[in-house]
C-alpha positions, 0 to 999 in steps of 0.5 A: 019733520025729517029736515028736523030729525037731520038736524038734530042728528048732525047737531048731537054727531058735531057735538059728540065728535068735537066733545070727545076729541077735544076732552081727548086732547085734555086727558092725553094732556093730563097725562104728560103727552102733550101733543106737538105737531110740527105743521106742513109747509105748503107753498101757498101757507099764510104763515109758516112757522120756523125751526126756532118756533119748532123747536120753542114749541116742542121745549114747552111741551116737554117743561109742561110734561115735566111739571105734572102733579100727577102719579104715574098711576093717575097719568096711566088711568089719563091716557087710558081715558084719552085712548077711550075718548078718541076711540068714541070719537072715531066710533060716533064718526063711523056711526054716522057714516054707517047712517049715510051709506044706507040711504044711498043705496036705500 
């Protein structure tokens, strides 16, 4: 029975930190910050993305930035839901560290 209780719990955690970050991504979107993380090179990466590409990326983002229907208040009301789904994110993160700490010491 306790294997089940594990199971569950790391199910609902996976599914609550991937729901929230991923719903994050979408309303900091919605909001016209489209996120553009321009990738670390590492010495043995299968691909590695060039400045052109970089800068491709970065040209999409802002052009998408730009053809927002939305108000400015709608956009505000967005990143206020995109800030509150990564901080419940990273607080369904802590919540289950704070589960494991315990029963090391326990």
């Amino acid at each position: 029975m306790a294997f089940v209780i594990v199971l569950a719990a790391a199910l609902a955690g996976t599914v609550a930190v991937v729901g929230f970050y991923s719903l994050g991504l979408k309303m900091l979107v919605r909001a016209g910050r489209v996120p553009v993380v321009s990738p670390a090179e590492f010495t043995d990466a299968i691909t590695v993305l060039t400045p052109a590409e970089i800068k491709s990326a970065a040209k999409k983002a802002a052009k998408a930035a730009r053809k927002n229907p939305l108000s400015p208040l709608q956009k505000k009301i967005a990143q206020f839901a995109a800030y509150a789904c990564f901080t419940l994110c990273g607080a369904a993160v802590l919540f289950g560290i704070y589960l494991i700490v315990p029963a090391l010491h326990g």
